[in-house]
Short mmCIF file of the C-alpha atoms (twelve columns), coordinates in Angstrom:
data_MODEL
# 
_entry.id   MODEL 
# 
loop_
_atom_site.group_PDB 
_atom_site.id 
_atom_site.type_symbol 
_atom_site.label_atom_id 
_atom_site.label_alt_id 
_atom_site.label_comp_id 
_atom_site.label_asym_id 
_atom_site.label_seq_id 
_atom_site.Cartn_x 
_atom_site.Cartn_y 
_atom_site.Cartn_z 
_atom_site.pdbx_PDB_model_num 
ATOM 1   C CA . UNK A 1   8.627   -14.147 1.415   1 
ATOM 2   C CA . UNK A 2   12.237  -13.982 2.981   1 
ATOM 3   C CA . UNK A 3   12.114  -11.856 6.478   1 
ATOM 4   C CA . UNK A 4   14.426  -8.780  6.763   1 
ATOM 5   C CA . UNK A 5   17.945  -9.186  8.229   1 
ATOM 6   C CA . UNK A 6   18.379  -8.357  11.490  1 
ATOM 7   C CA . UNK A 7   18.763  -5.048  12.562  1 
ATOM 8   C CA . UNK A 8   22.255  -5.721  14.116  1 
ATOM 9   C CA . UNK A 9   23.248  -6.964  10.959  1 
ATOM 10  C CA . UNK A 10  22.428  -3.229  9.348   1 
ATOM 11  C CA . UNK A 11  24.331  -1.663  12.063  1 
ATOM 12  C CA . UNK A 12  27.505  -3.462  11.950  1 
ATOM 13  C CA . UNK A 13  27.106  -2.961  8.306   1 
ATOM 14  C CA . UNK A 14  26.723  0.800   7.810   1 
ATOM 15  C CA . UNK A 15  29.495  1.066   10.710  1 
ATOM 16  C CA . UNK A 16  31.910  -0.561  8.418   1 
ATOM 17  C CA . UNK A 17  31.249  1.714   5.834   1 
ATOM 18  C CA . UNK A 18  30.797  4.864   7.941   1 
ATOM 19  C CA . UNK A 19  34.618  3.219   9.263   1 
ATOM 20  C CA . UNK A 20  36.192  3.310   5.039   1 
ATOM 21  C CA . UNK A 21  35.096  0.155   3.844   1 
ATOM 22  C CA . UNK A 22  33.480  0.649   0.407   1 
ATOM 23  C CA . UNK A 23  29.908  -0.975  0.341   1 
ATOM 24  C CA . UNK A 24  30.828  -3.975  -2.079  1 
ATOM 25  C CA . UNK A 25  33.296  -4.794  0.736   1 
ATOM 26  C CA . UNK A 26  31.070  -4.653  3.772   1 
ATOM 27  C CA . UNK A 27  28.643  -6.956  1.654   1 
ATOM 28  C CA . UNK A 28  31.744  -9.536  0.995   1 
ATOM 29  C CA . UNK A 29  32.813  -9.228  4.873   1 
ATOM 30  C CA . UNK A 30  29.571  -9.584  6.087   1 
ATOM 31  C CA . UNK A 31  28.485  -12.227 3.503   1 
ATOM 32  C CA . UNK A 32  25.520  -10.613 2.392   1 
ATOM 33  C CA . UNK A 33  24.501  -9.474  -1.479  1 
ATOM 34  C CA . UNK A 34  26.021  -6.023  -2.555  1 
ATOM 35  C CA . UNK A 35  23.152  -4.256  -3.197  1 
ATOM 36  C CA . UNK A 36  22.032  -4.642  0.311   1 
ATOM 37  C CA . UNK A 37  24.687  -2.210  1.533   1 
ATOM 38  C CA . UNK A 38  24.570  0.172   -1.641  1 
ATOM 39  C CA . UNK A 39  20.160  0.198   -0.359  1 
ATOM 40  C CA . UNK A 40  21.206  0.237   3.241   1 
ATOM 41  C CA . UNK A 41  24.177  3.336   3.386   1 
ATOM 42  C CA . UNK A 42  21.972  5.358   0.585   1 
ATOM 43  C CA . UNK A 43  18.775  5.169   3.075   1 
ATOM 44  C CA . UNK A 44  21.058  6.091   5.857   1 
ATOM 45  C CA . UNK A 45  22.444  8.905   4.367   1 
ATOM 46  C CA . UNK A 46  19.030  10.013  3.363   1 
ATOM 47  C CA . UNK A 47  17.047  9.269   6.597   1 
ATOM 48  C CA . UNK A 48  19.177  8.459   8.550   1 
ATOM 49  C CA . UNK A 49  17.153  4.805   9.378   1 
ATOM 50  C CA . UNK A 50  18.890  1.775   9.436   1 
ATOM 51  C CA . UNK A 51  15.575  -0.239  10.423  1 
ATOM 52  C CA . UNK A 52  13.928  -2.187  7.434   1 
ATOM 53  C CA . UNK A 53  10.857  -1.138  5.867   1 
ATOM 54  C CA . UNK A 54  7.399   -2.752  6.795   1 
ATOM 55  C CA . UNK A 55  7.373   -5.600  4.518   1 
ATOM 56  C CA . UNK A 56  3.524   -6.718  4.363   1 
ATOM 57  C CA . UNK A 57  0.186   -5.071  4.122   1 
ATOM 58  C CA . UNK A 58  -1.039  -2.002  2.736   1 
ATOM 59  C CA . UNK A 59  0.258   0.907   2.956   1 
ATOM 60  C CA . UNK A 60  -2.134  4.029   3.484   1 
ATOM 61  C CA . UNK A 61  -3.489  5.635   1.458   1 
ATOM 62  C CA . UNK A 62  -3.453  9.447   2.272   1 
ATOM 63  C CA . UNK A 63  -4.657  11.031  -0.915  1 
ATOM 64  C CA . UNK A 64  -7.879  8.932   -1.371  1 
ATOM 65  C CA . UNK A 65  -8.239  9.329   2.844   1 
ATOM 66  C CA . UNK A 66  -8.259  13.253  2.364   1 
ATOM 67  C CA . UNK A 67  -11.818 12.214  0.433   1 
ATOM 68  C CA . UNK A 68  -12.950 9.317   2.783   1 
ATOM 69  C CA . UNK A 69  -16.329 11.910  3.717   1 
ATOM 70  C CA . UNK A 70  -17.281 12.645  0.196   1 
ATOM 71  C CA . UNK A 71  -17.095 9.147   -0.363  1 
ATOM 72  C CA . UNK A 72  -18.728 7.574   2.341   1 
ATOM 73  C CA . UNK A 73  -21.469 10.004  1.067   1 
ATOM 74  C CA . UNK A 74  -21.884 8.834   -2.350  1 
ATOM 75  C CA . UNK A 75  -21.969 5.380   -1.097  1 
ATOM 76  C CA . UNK A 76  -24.948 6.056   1.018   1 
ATOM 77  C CA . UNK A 77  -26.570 7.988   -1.562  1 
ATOM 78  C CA . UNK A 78  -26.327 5.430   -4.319  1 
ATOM 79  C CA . UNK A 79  -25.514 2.164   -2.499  1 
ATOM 80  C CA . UNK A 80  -25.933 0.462   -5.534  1 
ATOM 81  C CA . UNK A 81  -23.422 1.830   -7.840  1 
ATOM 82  C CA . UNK A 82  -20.529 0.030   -9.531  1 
ATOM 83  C CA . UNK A 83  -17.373 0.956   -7.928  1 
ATOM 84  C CA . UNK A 84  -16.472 2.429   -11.276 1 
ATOM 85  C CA . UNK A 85  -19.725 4.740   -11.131 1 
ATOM 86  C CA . UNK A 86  -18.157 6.141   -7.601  1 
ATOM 87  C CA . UNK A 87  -14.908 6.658   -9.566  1 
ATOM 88  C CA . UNK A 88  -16.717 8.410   -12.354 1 
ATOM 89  C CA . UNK A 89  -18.708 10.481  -9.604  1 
ATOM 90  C CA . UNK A 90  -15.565 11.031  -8.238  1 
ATOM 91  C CA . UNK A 91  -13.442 12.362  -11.418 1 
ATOM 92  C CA . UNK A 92  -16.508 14.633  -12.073 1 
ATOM 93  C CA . UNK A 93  -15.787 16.172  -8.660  1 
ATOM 94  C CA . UNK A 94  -11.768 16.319  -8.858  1 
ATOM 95  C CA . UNK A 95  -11.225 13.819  -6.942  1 
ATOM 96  C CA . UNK A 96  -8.486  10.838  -9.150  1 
ATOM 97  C CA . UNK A 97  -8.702  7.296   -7.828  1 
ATOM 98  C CA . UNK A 98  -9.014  3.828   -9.256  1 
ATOM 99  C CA . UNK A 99  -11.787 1.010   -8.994  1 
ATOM 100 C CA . UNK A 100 -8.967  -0.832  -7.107  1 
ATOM 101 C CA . UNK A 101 -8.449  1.387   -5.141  1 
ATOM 102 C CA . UNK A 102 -11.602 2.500   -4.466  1 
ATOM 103 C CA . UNK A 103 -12.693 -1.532  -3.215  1 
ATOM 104 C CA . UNK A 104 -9.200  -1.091  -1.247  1 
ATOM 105 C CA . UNK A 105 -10.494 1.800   1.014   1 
ATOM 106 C CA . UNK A 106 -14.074 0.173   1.566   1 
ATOM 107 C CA . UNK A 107 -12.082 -2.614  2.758   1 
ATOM 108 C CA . UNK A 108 -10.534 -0.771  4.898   1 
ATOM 109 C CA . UNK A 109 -13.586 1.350   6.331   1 
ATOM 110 C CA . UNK A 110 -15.033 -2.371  6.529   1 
ATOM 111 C CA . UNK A 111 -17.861 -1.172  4.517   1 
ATOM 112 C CA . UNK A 112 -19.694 -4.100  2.202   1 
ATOM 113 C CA . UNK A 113 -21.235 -3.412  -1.073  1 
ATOM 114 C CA . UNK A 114 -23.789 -6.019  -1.833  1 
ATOM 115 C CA . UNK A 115 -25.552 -5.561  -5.391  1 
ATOM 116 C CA . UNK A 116 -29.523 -6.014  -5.712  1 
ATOM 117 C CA . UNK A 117 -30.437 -9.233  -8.294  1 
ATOM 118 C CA . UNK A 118 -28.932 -8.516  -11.624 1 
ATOM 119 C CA . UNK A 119 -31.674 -10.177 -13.342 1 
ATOM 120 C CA . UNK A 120 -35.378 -9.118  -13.370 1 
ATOM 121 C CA . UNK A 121 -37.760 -11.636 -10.904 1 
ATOM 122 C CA . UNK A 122 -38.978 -15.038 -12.419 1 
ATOM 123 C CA . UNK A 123 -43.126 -15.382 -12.727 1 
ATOM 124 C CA . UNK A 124 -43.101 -18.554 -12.393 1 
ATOM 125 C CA . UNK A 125 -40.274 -19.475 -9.533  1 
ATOM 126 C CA . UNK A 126 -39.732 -17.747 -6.850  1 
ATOM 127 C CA . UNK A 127 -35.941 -16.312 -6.755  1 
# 
């Protein structure tokens, strides 16, 4: 993946513009795409943040962090449920998430769910 331009780049950007240049002609001075500007003046405008946005990793996840109790309860009361049984557990108690993001936040809380043997014990061998 292509790193962000530099942050001096931005600047001297948006002060063209802020200065009357139109954004298609700050990209064409600069020699960047046009849509870079048209991104980089609207977030300015907004935010006021010329600094690029993290570009890797996950971004947190407040509304299923709000719950992170509840489910760190359910996981210790049935440690063997299917991440979709937590999600169904979940829904019942008002709480919307999906399975992936459900195996998202026990990544995050570094918390492993190992499943029993799916199959029943042999007589004969030992498993």
């Amino acid at each position: 993946m292509p790193s962000a331009l530099s942050v001096d780049l931005r600047e001297r950007v948006i002060a063209a513009i802020e200065a009357g240049a139109s954004r298609r002609q700050a990209a064409k001075r600069f020699g960047i795409g046009p849509s870079s500007p048209i991104r980089w003046h609207e977030r300015f405008q907004a935010e006021g943040v010329i600094a690029p946005l993290p570009s890797c990793g996950q971004r947190p996840a407040p509304a299923i962090e709000a719950h992170a109790e509840r489910i760190l309860q359910i996981d210790r009361e049935q440690p063997q449920a299917f991440l979709h049984e937590v999600r169904d557990i979940l829904a019942e108690q008002g709480v919307r998430t999906s399975v992936s993001g459900l195996w998202r936040f026990f990544a995050r809380h570094r918390t492993t769910r190992k499943k029993g043997l799916s199959t029943r014990p042999s007589r004969s061998v030992g498993t």
